[in-house]
N, C-alpha and C positions, 0 to 999 in steps of 0.2 A: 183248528178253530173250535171254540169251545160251544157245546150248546146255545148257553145264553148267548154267544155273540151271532150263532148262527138262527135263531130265531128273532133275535130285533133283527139282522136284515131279511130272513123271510117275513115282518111283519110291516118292515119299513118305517114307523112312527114308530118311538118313545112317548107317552103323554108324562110328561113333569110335574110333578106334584109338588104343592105345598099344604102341610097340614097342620093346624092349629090343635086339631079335636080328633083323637084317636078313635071316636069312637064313629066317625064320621069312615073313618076306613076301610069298614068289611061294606056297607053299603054305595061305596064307590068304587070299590074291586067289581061289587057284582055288576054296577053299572057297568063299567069299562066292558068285561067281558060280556054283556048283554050286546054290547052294543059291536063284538068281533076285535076286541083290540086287547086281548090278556096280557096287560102288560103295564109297566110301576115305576118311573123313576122318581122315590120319597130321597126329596131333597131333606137334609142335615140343617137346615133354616129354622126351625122352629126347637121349644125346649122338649115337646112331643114327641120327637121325628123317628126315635127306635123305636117307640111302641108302637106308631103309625105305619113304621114299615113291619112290624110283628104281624099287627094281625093282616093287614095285606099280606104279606105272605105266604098264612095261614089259610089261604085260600088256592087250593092245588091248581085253579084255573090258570092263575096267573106267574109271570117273570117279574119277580120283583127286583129294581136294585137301589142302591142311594145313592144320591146326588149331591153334590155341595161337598163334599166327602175333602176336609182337609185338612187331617191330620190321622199320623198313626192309629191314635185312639179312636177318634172315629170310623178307623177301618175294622178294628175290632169290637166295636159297638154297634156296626150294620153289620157284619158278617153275626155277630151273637142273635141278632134280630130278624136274622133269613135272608138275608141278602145276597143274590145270585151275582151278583156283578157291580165294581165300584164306578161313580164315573165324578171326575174332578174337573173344577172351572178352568182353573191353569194348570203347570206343569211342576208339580212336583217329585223331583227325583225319590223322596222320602218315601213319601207315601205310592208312589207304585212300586216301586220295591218292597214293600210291607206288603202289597196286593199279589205280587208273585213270589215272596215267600210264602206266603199263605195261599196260593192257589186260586185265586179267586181273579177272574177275567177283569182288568181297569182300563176305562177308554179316558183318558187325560186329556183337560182339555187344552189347546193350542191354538195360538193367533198370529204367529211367525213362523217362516224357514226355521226360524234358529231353534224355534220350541220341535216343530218335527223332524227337526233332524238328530235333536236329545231322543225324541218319540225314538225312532228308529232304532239310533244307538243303545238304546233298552229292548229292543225287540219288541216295540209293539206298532201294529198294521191298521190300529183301526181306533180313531181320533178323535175327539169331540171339538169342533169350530164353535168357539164362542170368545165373544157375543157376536154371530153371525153378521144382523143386518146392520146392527154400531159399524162392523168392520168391511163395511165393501159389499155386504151379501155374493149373491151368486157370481158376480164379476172377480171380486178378489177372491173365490173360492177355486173358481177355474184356472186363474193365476196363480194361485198358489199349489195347485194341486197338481201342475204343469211339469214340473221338475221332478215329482214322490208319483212313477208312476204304479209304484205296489201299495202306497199309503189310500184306505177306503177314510171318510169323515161322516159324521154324523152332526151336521149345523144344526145349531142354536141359537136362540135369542132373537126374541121378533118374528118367529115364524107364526104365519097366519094361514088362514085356508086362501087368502087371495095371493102368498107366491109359496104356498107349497110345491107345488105342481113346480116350478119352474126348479125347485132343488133340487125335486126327485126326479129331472130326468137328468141330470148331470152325473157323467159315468161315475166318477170317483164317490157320491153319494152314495153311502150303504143304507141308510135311514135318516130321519128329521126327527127332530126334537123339539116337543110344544106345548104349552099349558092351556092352548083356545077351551079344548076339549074337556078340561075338567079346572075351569078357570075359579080361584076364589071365590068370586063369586056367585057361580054355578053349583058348585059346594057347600058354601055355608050354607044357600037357599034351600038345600037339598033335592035341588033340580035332576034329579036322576036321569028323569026321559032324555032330557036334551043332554046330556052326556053322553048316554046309549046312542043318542042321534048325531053328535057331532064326533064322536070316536069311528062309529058304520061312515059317518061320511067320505072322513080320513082313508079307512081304509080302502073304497071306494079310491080314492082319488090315486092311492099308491097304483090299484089296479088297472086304472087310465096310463099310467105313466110307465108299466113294469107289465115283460111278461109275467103269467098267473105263477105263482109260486103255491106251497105247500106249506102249511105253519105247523114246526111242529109241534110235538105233543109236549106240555109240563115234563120236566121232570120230576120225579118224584124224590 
């Protein structure tokens, strides 16, 4: 297991990012990290999205990776921009092969048997469920995840602080994935506090749900 994947599951949340404004970046790294949750998934949505994940970062606190990530080039346009880890909506054979040519950890995302069991046949253990709640949420997650008992998920889409809790006590969950904490909206306002306060929440809430874990350190 690679660092970055072993620090989102000791941290449990990914906060999803979309950023318009780069330069809104390094004061919402700091937020996040204020608030105990060092950690970046700058989705590839915007025409922004490299520079926004540069200077996040560019900030030693945090695990930063990119999101949205679908296509070769943009595996090499996150990885040029710091990017610790790719994670993609569906399953593309392409581009995670380009992620482990180049060494760099990809959690792909899947919505079928048929997508994780390509997952597997590539050797990789640890999956992104999306669009989570579109698809079933935690019912079809436990259905699905019935048959891959070495396969860990990290759901997506629709997660709120009212069924986090319920993802994260599901064995196969390695981490949640969720934008409440640092929502558009709370970003452009430059709501910092309530970011700091709604990331402490999260983490808070993994700790309800998980014995204590240890987060580790940045890599350098």
């Amino acid at each position: 297991m690679s660092d970055a994947i072993a620090r989102i599951e000791d941290m449990g949340i990914v906060p999803v990012i979309v950023l318009d404004d780069p330069d809104l970046a390094a004061p919402l790294a700091d937020a996040l990290a204020g608030g105990g949750l060092p950690c970046a998934e700058v989705t590839f949505r915007t025409a922004h999205a490299a520079e926004a994940l540069k200077a996040m970062a560019g900030d030693p606190r945090l695990l930063v990776g990119a999101g949205t990530v679908l296509t070769v080039d943009q595996v090499d346009a996150a990885i040029q921009a710091g990017a610790t880890y790719i994670v993609t909506p569906g399953y593309s054979r392409e581009v995670v092969r380009a992620c482990q040519d180049r060494n760099v950890p990809v959690i792909p995302g899947v919505a079928t048997p048929t997508e994780i069991q390509m997952a597997l046949q590539d050797g990789i253990t640890l999956v992104k469920f999306f669009p989570a709640e579109a698809f079933g949420g935690t019912k079809t997650l436990s259905a699905m995840a019935a048959p891959f008992p070495g396969l860990r998920f990290i759901p997506t889409g629709g997660i709120s602080p009212g069924n986090l809790e319920s993802y994260l006590r599901l064995p196969s969950v390695a981490a949640v994935g969720g934008s409440w904490m640092a929502s558009a909206g709370l970003v452009s306002q430059r709501r910092w506090d309530d970011v700091s306060r709604l990331a402490a929440e999260a983490i808070a809430a993994v700790a309800r749900c998980r014995p204590p874990t240890r987060v580790l350190p940045a890599t350098q």
